[in-house]
N, C-alpha and C positions, 0 to 999 in steps of 0.2 A: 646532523644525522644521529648521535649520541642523543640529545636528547630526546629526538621522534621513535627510537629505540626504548629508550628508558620509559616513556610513557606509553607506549604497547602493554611493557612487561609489569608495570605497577596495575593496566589496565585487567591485564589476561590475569592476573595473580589475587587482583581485589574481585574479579566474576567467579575464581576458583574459591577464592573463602566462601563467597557466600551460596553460591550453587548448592549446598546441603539443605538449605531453606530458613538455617536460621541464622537470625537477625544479630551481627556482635554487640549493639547498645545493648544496655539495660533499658526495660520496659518502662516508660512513666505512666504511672495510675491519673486515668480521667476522674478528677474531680466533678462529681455530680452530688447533689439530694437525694436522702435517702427515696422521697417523693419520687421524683423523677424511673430512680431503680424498680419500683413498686408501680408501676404507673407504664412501663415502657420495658419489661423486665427482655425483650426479644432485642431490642435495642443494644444490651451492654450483656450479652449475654456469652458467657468465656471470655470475658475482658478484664484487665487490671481496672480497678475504680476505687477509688478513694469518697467514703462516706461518714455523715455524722449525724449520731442519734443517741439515744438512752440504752444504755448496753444492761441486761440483764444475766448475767451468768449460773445457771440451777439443772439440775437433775434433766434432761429431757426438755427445759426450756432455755436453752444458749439462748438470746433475740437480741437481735439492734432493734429496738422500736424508734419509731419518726419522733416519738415526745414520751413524756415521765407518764404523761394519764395515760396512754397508751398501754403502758405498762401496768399503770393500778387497776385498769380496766379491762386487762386481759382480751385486748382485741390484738392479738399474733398476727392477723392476716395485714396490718401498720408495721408490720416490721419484718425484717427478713434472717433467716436462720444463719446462728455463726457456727463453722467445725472449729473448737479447739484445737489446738496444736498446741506443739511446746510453748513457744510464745504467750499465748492466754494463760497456759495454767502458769508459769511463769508471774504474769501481772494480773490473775485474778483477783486478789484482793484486793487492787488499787483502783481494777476498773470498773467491776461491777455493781450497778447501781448509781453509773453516773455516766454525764453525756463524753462521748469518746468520738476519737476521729480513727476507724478504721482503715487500710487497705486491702485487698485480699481481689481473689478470682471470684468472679459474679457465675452465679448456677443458677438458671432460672428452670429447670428440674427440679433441683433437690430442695423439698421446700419444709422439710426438717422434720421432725418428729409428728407424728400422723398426719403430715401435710398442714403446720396449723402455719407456718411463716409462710411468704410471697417469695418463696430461692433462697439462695442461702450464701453466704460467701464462706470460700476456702481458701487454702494455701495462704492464710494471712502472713503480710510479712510486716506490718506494723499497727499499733495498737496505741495512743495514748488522749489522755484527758483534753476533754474540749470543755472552755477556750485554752489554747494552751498557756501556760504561765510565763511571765515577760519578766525578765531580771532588767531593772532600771540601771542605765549607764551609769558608772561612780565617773564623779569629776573631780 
């Protein structure tokens, strides 16, 4: 009977936490193509997503573009708008102008400065070089 008690009150107690709506995990970013993002933007849209592309960081032109020509060929509508945050300006200089693997919330609204990106992502919460670099096991 102690135990048909005890599992009531973990039960009533674990529907009390969560009853406010939010979830106690941490979020995992759906790993997708930037392609995909750009292609289905209703899809992942207010979602954590994890993407990777040719990051460009300038004036009024933040972009993750799908590829580097993308970039020298000024087709914006290939890529989608990034908000800086501390974080970016943070690793600006290591990332811009190379392929990165971002996180962040997917906004397929805000599609950045005069509407030239396909959405935009915010709230980044990581940032680093693609491919990432492999330190070789010592033996």
């Amino acid at each position: 009977m102690k135990l048909f008690s005890l599992a009531c009150l973990l039960l009533v107690l674990g529907s009390a936490l969560s009853s406010d709506g939010r979830d106690w995990r941490p979020q995992m970013p759906e790993h997708i193509s930037l392609l995909q993002l750009i292609a289905t933007p209703e899809r992942y849209d207010g979602k954590l997503v994890a993407v990777t592309g040719f990051l460009h960081l300038e004036f009024e032109e933040d972009i993750l573009y799908l590829h580097e020509e993308d970039y020298r060929e000024r087709i914006s509508k290939n890529g989608v708008w990034v908000e800086r945050n501390a974080l970016l300006k943070d690793l600006r200089s290591g990332l811009d102008l190379h392929y990165v693997s971002v996180v962040g919330v997917f906004d397929s609204a805000n599609k950045g400065h005069m509407s030239s990106a396909s959405g935009s992502l915010k709230n980044i919460t990581s940032a680093s070089l693609w491919p990432p670099v492999i330190v070789p096991l010592q033996r």
